[in-house]
VOBA-645964 format. One record per residue: residue in three letters; z, y, x of N, C-alpha, C, O, CB in turn. Coordinates in steps of 0.001 Angstrom, whole numbers, plus 500000, padded with zeros to 6 digits. Glycine has a CB too. Layout:
BEGIN
alaZYXZYXZYXZYXZYX...
//
This chain:
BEGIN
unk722942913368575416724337913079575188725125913675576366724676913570577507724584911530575039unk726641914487576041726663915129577472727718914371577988727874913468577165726931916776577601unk728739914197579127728972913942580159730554912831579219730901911651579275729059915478581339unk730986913880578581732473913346577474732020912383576550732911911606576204733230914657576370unk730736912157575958730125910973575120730264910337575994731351909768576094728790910887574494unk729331910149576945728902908985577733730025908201578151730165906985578026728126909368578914unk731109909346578856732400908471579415733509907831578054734238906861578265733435909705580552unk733477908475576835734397907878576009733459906657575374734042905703574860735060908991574901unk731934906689575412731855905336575146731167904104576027730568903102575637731296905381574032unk731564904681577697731235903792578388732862903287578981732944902480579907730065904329579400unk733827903745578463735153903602579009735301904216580665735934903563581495735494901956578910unk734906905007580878735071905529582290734962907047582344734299907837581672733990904910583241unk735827907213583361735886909096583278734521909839583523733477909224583304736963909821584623unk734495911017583929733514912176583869733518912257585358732453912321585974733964913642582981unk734455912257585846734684911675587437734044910741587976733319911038588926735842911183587708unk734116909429587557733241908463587597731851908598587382731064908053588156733615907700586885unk731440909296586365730106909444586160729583910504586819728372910501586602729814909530584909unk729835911245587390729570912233588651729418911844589839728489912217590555730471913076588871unk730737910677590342730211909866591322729290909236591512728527909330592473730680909277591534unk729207908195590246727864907432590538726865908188590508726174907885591481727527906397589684unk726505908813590071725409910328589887725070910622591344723895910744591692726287911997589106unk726122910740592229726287911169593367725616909924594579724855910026595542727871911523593405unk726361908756593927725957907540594751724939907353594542724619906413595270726517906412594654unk723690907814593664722702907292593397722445905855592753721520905049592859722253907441594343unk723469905864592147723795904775590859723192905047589782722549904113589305725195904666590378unk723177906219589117722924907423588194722279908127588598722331908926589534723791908132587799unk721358907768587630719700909525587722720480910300587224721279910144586301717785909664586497unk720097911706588246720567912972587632720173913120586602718988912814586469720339914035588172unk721084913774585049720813913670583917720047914960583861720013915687584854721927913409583053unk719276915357582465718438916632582329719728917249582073720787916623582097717124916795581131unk719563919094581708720408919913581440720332920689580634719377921460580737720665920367582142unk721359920888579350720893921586578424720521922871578777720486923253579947721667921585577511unk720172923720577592719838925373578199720927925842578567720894926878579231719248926515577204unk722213925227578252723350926382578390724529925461579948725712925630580241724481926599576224unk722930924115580853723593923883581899724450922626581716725064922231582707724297925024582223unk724564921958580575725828920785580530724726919496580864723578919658580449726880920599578621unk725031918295581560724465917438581943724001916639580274724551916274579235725406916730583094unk723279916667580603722210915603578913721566913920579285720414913710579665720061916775578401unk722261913218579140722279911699579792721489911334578617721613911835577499723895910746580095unk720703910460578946719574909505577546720828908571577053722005908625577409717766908121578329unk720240907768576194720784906364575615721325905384576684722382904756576748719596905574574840unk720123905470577598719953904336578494721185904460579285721692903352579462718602904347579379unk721737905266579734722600905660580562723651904973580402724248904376581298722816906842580532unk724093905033578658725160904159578860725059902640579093726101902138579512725882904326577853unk724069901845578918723692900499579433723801899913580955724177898845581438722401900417579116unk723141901487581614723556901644583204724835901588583929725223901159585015723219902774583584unk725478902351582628726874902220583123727642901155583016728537900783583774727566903030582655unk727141900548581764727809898905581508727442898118582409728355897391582801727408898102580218unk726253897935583004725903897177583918726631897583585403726660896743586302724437897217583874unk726999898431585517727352898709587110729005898537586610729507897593587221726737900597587981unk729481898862586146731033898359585786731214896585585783732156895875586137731445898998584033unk729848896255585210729782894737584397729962893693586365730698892772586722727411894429583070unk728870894506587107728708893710588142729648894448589486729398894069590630727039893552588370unk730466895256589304731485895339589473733075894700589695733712894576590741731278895757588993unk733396894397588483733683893153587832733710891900588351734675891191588639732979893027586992unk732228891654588464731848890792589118732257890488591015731926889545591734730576891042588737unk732736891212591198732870891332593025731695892235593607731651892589594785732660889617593902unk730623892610592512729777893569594144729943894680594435730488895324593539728312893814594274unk729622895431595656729738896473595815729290897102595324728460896701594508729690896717596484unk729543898607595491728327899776594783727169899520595115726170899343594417728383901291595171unk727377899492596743726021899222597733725020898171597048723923898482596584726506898518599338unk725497897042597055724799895962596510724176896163594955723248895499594493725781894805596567unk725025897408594146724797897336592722723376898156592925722242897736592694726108898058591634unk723716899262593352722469900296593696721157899711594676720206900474594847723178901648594577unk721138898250595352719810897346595468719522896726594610718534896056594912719704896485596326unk720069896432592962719887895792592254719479896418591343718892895929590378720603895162592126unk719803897965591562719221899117590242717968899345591265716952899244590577720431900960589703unk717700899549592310716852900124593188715103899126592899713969899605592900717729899953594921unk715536897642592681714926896920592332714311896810590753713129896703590428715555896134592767unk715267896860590057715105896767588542714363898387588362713734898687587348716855896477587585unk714593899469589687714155900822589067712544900560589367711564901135588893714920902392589889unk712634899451590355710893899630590864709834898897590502708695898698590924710655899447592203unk710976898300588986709684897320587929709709895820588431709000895048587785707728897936588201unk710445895286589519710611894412590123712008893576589151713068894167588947710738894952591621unk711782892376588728713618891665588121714258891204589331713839890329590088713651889990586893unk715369891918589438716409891540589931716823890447590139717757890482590940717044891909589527unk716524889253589726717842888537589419717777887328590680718769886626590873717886887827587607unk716603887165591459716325886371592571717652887389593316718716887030592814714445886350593249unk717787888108593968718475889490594868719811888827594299720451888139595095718034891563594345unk720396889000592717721434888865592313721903887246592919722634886778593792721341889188590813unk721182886872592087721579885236592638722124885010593822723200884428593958720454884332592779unk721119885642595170721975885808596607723155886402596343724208885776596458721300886701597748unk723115887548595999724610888593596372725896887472595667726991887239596178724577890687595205unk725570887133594886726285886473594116726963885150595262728017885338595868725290886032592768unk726189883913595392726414883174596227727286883720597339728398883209597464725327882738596547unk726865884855598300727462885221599256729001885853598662729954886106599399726490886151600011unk728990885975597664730354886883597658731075885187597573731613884624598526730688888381595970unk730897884587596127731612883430595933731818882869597518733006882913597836730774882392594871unk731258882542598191731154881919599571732673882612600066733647882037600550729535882442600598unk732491883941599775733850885233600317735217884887599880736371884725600277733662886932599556unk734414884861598795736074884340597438736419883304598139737316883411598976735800883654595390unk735779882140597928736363881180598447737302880782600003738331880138600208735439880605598289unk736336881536600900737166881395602127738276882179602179738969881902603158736472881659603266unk738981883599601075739698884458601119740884883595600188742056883945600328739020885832600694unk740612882659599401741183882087598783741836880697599931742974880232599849740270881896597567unk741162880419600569741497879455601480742872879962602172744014879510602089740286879229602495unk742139881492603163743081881952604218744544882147603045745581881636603467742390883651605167unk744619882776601791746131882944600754746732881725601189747736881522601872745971882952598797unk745641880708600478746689879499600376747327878990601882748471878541601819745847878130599642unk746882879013602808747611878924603766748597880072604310749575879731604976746822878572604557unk748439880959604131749336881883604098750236881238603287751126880575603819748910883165603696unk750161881313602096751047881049601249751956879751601292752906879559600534750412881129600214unk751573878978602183751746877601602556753052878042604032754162877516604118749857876714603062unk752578878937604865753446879075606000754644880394605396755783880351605860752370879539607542unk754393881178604673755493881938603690756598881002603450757675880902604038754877882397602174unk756053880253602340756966879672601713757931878433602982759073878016602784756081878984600340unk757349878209603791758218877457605167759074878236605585760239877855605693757442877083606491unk758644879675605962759483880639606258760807881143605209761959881273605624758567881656606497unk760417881370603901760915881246603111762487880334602783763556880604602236759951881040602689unk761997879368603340763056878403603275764051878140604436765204877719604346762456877243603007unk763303878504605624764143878823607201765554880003606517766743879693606590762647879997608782unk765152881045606026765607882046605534767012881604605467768007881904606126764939882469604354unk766746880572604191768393879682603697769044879143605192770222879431605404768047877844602427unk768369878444606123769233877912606955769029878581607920769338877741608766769210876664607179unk768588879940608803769121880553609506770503881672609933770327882766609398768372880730609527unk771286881630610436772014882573610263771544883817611232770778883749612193773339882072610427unk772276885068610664771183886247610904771715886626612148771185887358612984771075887580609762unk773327885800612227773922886766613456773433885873614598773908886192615689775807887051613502unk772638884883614606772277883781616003770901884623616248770257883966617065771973881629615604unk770255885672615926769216886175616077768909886980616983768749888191616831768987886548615276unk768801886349618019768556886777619732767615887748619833767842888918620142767982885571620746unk766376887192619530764635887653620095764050888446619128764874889049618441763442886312620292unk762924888632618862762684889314617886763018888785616727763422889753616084761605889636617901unk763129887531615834763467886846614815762900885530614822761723885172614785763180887503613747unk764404884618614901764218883283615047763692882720613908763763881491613926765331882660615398unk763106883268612759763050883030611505761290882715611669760778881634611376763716884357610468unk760892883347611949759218883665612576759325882918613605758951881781613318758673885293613085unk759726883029614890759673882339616109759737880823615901758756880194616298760770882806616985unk760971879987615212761092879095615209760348877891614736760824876768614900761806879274614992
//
């Protein structure tokens, strides 16, 4: 299947599938006689899966230890389970630091209404105060 199948029915460009090709995401495909890349079936499953856990929060890096594993006859899914945990662990504390952000914004936010701009000495009494 050559390079325009694969991407119109994996939803991703020819670009994309060159990269990962590149990242070692993607086995280099065989080549027809006349040179155009010839991807199996499987390929597009590969690609669903690395978009799928993508998606998911992991990196390439992390996707390509999880193909690296699944390539070496070994199941994945002990490996996944970690990556997984550790990202959520990520989410969560990144979700923490917003909401407090979002918590001292909106204070600031409201200084906004009762500062006036022309009493603004220092760098900004709006922040400072």
């Amino acid at each position: 299947m050559r390079i325009g199948a694969v991407a119109e029915r994996t939803g991703v460009s020819t670009k994309t599938l060159r990269f990962y090709e590149d990242a070692g995401l993607l086995p280099a495909p065989g080549r027809t006689s006349a040179g155009y890349r010839d991807y199996s079936p499987e390929a597009l499953d590969r690609v669903s899966f690395i978009r799928t856990a993508q998606a998911a929060g992991l990196t390439l890096a992390q996707v390509r230890q999880v193909l690296d594993i699944r390539d070496g006859g070994a199941p994945p899914c002990e490996h996944v389970a970690t990556l997984v945990s550790a990202r959520l662990a990520e989410v969560e504390a990144r979700i923490a630091e917003l909401t407090q952000m979002r918590t001292r914004l909106r204070e600031l936010d409201r200084r906004t209404r009762e500062v006036d701009p022309a009493d603004c000495r220092s760098y900004c009494s709006i922040v400072e105060s």
